[in-house]
C-alpha positions in Angstrom: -45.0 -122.9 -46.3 -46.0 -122.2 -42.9 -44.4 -119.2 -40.5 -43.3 -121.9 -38.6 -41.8 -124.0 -40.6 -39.8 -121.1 -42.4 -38.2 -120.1 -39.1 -37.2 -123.7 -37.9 -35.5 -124.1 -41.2 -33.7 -120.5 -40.7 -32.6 -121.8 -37.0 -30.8 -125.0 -38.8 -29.2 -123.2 -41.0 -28.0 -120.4 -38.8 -26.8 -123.4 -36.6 -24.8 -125.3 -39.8 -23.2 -121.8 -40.2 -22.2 -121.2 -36.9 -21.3 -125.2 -36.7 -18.7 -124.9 -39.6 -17.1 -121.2 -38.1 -16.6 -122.9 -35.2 -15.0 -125.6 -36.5 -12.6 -123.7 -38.5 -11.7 -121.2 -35.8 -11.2 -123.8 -33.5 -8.7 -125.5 -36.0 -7.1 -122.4 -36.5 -6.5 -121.5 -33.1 -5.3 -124.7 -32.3 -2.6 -125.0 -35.6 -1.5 -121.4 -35.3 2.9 -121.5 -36.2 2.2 -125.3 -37.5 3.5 -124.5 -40.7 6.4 -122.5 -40.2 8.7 -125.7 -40.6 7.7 -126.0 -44.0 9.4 -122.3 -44.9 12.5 -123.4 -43.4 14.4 -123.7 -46.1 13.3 -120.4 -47.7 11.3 -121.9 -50.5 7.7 -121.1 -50.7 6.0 -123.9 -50.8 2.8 -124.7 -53.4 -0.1 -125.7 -50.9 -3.2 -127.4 -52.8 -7.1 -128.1 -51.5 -8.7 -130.6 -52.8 -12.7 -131.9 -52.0 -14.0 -134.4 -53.1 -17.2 -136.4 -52.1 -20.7 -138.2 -52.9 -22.5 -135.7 -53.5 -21.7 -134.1 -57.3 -22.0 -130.4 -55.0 -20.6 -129.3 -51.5 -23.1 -126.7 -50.1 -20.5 -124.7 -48.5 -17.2 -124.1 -48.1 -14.6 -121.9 -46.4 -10.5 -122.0 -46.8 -8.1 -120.1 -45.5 -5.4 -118.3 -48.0 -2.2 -115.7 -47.8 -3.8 -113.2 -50.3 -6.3 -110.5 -49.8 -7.1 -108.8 -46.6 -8.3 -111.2 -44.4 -7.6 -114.5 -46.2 -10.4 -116.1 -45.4 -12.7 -117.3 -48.7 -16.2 -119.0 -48.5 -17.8 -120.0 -51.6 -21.7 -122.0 -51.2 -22.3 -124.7 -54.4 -19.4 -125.4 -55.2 -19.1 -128.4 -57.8 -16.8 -131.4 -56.8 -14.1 -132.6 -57.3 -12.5 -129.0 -56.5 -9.1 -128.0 -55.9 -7.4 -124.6 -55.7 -3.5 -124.1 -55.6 -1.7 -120.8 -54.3 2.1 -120.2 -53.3 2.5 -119.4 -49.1 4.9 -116.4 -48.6 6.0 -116.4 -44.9 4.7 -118.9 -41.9 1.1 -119.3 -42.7 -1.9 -121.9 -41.3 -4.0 -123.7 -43.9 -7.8 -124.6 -43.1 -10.0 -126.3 -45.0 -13.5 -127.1 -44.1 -16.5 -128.3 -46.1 -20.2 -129.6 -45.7 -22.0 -131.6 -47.9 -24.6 -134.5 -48.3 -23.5 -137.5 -48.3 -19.9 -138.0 -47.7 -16.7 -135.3 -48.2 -13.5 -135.3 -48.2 -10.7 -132.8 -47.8 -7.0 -132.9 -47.7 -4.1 -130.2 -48.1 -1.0 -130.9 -49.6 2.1 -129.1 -49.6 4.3 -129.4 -52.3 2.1 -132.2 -53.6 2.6 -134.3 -50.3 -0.4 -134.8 -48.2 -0.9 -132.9 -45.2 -4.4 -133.1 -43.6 -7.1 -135.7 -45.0 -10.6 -136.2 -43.1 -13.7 -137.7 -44.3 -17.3 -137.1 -42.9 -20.1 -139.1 -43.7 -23.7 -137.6 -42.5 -26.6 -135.0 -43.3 -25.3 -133.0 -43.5 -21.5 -134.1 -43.3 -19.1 -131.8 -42.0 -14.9 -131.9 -42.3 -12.3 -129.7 -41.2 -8.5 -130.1 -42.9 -5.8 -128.2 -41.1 -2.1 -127.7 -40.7 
């Protein structure tokens, strides 16, 4: 492989990163208190991801959670279908974004109603759940 050709295909993927961070911070900053309706009955709701999608792998994806530090997970390769399921304590915003080959499709639910759905098609395709 040429010098070339190994730092055009660094560029894209520095660019697909930065692509998908921008999407989600955007989402966030845009959804920030969304969710605090949802505690106001006290309970704590359950709040589920789901991906699903063409390709039988999603080449990255980030969510955002209530526990650890920052809250903020990113896992690359992840098989699909996927789903992971955690309990919100307190106001909290939920992002979801994904890329893949093919087509993907996210969606939050809370309580086991849906939220947020999108679907992207493309090559890469890129979606962004929020709420």
């Amino acid at each position: 492989m040429s010098r070339e050709m190994i730092t055009t295909t660094r560029t894209v993927k520095a660019r697909t990163g930065s692509s998908i961070l921008l999407a989600v911070l955007a989402a966030f900053a845009t959804t920030v208190g969304i969710c605090g309706a949802a505690n106001a009955t006290g309970q704590q709701p359950q709040v589920t991801y789901q991906l699903s999608g063409s390709s039988p792998v999603a080449d990255y994806i980030s969510y955002q959670t209530d526990t650890g530090l920052t809250g903020q997970t990113q896992q690359a390769n992840v098989p699909l279908p996927w789903q992971t399921q955690f309990t919100v304590t307190g106001s909290k915003v939920f992002v979801l974004s994904a890329q893949s080959p093919g087509s993907i499709t996210c969606a939050i639910l809370l309580d086991g109603k849906v939220v947020s759905q999108a679907t992207a098609n493309g090559a890469p395709a890129r979606t962004v759940c929020t709420n």
